[in-house]
C-alpha positions in Angstrom: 114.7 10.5 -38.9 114.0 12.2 -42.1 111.3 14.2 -40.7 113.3 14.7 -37.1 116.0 16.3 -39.5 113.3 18.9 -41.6 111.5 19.8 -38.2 114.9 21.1 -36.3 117.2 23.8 -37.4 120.7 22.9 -37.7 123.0 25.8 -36.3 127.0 25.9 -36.4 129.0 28.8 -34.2 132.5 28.3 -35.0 135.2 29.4 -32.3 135.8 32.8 -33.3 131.8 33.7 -32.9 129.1 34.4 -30.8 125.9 33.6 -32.0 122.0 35.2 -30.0 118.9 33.2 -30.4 115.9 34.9 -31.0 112.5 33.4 -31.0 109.6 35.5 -32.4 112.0 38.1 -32.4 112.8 37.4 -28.6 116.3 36.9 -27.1 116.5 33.6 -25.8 120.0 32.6 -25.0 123.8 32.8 -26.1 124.8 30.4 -28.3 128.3 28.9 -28.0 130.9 28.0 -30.3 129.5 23.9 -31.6 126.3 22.4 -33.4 123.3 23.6 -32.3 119.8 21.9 -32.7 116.3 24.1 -32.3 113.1 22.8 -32.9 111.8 25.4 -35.5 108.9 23.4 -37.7 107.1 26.7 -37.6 110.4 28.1 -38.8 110.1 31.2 -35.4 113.9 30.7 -34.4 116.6 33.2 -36.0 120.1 33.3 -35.2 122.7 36.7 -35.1 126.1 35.4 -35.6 129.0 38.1 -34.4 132.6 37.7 -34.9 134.5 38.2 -31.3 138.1 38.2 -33.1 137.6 42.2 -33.7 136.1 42.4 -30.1 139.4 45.1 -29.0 138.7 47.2 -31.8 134.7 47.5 -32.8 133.6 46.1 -28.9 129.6 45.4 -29.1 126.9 46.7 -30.4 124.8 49.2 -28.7 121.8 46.4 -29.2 123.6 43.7 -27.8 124.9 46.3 -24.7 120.9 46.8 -24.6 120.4 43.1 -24.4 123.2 42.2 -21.8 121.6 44.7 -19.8 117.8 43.1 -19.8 118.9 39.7 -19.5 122.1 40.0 -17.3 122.3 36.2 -16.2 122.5 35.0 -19.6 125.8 37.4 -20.8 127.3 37.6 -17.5 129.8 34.5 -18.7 129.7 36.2 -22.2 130.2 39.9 -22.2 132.5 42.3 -19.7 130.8 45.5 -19.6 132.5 48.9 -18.8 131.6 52.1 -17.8 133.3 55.4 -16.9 132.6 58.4 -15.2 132.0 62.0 -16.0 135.5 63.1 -14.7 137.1 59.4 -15.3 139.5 57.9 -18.0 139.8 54.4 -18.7 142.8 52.2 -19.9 141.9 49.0 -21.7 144.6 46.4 -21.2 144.7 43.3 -22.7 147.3 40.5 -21.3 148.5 43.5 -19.1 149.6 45.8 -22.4 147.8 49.1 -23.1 145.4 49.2 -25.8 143.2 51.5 -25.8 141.5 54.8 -24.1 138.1 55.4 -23.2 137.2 58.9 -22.6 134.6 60.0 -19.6 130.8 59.5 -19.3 131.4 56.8 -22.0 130.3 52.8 -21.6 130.7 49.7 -23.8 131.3 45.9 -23.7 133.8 43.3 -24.9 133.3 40.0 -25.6 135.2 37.3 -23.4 137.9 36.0 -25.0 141.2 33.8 -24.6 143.2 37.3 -24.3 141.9 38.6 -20.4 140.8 42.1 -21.1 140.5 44.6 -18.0 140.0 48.2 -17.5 141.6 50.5 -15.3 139.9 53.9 -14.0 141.6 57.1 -14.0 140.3 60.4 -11.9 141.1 63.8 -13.5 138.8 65.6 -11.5 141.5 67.3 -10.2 145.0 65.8 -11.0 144.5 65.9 -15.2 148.6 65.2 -15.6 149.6 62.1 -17.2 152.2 60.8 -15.0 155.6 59.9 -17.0 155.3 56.1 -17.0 152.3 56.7 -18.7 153.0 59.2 -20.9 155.9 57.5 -21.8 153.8 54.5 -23.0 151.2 57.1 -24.9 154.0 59.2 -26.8 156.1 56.3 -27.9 152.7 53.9 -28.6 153.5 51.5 -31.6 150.0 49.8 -31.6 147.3 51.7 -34.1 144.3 52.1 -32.5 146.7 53.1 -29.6 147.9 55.7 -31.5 144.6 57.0 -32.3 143.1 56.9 -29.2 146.1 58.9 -27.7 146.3 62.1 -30.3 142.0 62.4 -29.3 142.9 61.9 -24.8 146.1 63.5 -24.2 148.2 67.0 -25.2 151.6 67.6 -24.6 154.1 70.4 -24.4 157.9 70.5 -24.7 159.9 73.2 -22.7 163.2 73.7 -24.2 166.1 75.4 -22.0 166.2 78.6 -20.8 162.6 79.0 -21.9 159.8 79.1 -19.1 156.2 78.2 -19.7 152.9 79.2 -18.7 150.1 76.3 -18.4 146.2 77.9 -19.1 143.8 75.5 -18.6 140.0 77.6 -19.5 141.9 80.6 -20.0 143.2 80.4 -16.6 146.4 80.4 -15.9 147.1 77.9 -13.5 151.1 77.3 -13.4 155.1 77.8 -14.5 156.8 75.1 -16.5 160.0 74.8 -16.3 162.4 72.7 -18.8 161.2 69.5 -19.5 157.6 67.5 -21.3 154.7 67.7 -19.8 151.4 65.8 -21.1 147.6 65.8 -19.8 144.4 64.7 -20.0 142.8 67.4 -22.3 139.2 65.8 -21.7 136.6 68.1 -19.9 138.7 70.9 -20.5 141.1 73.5 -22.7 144.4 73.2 -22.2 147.0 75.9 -24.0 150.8 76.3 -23.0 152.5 79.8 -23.8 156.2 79.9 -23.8 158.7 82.9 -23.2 162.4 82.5 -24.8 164.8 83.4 -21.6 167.9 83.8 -23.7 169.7 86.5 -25.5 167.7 87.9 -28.8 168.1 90.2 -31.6 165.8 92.8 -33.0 166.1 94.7 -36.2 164.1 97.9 -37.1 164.8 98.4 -40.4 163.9 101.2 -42.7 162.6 103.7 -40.8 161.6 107.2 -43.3 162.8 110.0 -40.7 162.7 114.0 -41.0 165.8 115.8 -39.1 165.6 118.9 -37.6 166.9 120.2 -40.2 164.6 118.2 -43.0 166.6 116.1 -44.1 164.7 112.5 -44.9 167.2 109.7 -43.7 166.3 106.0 -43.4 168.1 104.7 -40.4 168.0 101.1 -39.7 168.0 100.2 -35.8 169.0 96.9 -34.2 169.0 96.1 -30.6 169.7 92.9 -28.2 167.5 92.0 -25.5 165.9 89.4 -22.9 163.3 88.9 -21.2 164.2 89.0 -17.3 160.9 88.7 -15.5 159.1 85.9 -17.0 155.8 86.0 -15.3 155.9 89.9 -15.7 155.7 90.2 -19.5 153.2 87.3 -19.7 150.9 89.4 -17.4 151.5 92.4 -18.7 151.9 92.5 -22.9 150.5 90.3 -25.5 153.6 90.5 -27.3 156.6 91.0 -26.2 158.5 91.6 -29.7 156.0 93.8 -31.0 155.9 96.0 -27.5 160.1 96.3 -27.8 159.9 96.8 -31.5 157.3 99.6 -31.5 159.4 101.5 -28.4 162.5 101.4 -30.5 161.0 102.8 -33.3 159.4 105.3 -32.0 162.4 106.2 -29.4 164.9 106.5 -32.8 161.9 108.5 -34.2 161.9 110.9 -30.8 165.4 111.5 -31.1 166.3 111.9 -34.9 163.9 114.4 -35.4 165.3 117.0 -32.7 168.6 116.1 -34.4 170.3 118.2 -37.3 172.3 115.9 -40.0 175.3 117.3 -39.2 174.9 116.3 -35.4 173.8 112.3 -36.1 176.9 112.1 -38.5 179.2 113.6 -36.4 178.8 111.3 -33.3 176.3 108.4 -34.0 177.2 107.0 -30.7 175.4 109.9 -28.9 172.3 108.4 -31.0 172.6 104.8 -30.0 172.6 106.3 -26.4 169.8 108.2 -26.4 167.9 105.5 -28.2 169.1 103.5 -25.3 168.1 105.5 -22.7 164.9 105.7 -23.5 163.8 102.6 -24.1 165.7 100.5 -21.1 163.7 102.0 -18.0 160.1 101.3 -20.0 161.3 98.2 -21.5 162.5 97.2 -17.3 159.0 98.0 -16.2 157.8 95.2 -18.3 160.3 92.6 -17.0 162.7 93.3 -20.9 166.2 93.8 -20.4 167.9 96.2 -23.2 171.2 95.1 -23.3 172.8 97.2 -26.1 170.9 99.7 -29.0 173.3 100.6 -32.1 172.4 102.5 -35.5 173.4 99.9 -38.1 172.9 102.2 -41.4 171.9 106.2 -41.6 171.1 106.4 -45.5 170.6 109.5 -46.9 168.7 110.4 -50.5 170.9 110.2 -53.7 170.9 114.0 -53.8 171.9 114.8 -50.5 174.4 111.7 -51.4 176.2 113.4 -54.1 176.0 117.1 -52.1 177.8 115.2 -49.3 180.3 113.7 -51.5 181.2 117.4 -53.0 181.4 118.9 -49.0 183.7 116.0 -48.2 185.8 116.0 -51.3 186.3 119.9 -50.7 187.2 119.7 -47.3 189.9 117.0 -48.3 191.6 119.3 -51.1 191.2 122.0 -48.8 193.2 120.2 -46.3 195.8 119.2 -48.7 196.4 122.9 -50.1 197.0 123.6 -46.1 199.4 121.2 -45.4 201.2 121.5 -48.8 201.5 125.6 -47.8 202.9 124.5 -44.7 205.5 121.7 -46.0 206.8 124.5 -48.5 206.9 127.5 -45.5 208.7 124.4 -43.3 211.5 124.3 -45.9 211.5 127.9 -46.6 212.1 128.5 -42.8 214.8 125.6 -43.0 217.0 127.4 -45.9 216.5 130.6 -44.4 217.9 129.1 -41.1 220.8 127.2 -42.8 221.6 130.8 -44.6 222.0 132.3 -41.7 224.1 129.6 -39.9 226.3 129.8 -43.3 226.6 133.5 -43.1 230.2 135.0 -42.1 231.7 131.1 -42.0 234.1 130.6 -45.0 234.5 126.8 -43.6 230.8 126.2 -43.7 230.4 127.4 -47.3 233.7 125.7 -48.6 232.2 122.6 -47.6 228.7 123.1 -49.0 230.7 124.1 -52.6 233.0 121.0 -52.2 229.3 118.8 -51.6 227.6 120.4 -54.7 230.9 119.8 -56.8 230.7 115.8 -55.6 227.0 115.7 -56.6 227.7 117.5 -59.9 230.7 115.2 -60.7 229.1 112.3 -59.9 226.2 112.8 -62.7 228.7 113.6 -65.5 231.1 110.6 -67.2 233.4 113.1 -69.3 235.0 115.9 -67.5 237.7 118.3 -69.7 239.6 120.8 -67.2 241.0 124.0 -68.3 242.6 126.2 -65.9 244.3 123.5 -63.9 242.4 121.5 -61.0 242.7 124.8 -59.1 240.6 126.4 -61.5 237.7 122.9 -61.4 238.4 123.7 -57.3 237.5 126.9 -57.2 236.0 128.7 -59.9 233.6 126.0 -61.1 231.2 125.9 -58.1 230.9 129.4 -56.4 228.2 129.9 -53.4 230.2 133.7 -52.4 232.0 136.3 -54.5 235.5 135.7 -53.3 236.7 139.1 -54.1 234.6 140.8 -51.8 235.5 138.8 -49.4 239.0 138.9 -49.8 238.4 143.1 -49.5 
């Protein structure tokens, strides 16, 4: 028994492992989990133990792939080998829940486990879209190597609202999105989505160095609304639609300030924003842009011309109020004259303006000593006519 025990080779594969016999370097068969005995008194038997618990995440060795595929008979009830094609995707699902991804023109092998493994094909040859079930699974994928294998097979694109997109797969631009996520297959080819806001924007052209007609430097800053109208239009047709507008604005305010005197754009700075306007809508509309309003936030002149304005406009203020102060005082003049003549040759009229005067007069005076009588405080204290003339 002793020498029965130093003449065979005692091997142990435990549950979790696989173990390949070799002789003289030779594969002989799969060894099973259990005790194993091999006569070996020439010591030409090895053993390669693997460990099938990691199966779903390394698979098998390229030798072992090598080996499966000399001696299929003997890893057929061992090993499930997988293959895809140049314009196929596989899904690796274990106990029916996705596991993994296998890109095209790839192949591999899992050892046979407990936990049924399968693989599902996928043709992208022409349909590359991931359809939403899917994608669902793929975006919301909890599971590591899951994760992974999703960021390297798949893209994805969200299109807000009121925004359209333009799919490009090779440069080629192959269809509209509308609202909504998209995801595909980016394998075997370049996928890039452009987008085009469709709503209401703002643009400000700011600072802007201008000569008038008349040489005077101004810095006007410009600001506009706008949207884009015709989608598919400005993506054919400019690389930018911002920088298209922006440059047609500036160059439009540029047009019109300079056949424009400084007295002219600060007089009526509306007639600016319309010629700005006018301008740039029927290019802008050629391009699929809509120009919806132009206005002239700020015209800022130089500190001197500044201070020269402040002196023309302070003039023209004080020269306005010496005008209407000459024509308050020729208003009143004109009103005494007038009340003079309606006084003239009415003894009635001028009794009662003396008898008013005499009220005001008494009523700013606390101590009044009469002499004469009241006939005398009556009618020789406030006197408007000489009486004795007109008693002649």
């Amino acid at each position: 028994m002793k020498l029965f025990m130093l003449e065979y080779k005692k091997i142990i594969i435990a549950e979790s492992q696989r173990g390949l016999l070799f002789k003289d370097k030779q594969f002989v068969r799969v060894l099973v989990p259990g005790v194993h005995y091999v006569w070996d008194w020439q010591n030409r038997y090895q053993v390669q133990v693997t460990d099938i618990l990691t199966t779903l995440q390394a698979g098998v060795s390229k030798e072992v792939i090598y080996l499966a595929e000399l001696h299929a008979e003997a890893f057929a009830t061992h090993l499930q080998t997988w293959q895809t094609g140049e314009q196929e995707v596989g899904l690796v699902y274990q106990n029916n829940v996705l596991k993994d991804i296998k890109a095209p023109a790839q192949q591999g092998a899992y050892w046979k486990t407990q936990h049924a493994i399968r693989i599902e094909k996928i043709d992208i040859r022409e349909d590359f879209s991931v359809s939403k079930k899917l994608a669902a699974l793929l975006t919301n994928a909890k599971d590591e190597l899951l994760k992974l294998a999703t960021s390297a097979a798949v893209t994805s694109a969200s299109i807000p609202e009121r925004h359209v997109g333009f799919l490009e797969v090779d440069g080629e631009n192959v269809g509209t999105l509308v609202a909504g996520t998209y995801v595909w297959w980016k394998f075997n080819r370049k996928i890039a989505v452009t987008m085009l806001d469709g709503r209401l924007q703002n643009m400000e052209v700011n600072g802007q160095e201008i000569l008038t007609k008349d040489r005077v430097s101004l810095r006007v800053n410009l600001s506009s609304t706008w949207q884009i109208k015709d989608a598919r239009l400005v993506k054919s047709e400019l690389a930018d639609a911002k920088d298209y507008l922006y440059r047609e604005l500036q160059l439009a305010l540029r047009t019109i300030v300079s056949t424009q005197t400084l007295d002219e754009l600060l007089v009526d700075k509306n007639s600016l924003n319309q010629q700005v306007q006018a301008i740039v809508v029927e290019k802008a509309l050629s391009y699929g842009i809509e120009v919806k309003t132009v206005g002239a936030r700020d015209i800022v002149l130089p500190g001197e011309m500044k201070a020269i304005l402040t002196q023309v406009v302070e003039a023209q203020k004080v020269a306005e109020a010496n005008l209407i102060k000459r024509q308050e005082e020729t208003q009143a003049t004109r009103s005494l004259h007038n009340t003079a003549k309606v006084m003239e040759g009415n003894p009635v009229l001028i009794r009662l303006k003396e008898l008013e005067i005499l009220e005001k007069i008494s009523g700013r005076i606390s101590t009044l000593n009469v002499y004469g009588g009241l006939d005398g405080v009556m009618n020789d204290m406030v006197r408007l006519t000489d009486r004795s003339v007109k008693a002649v």
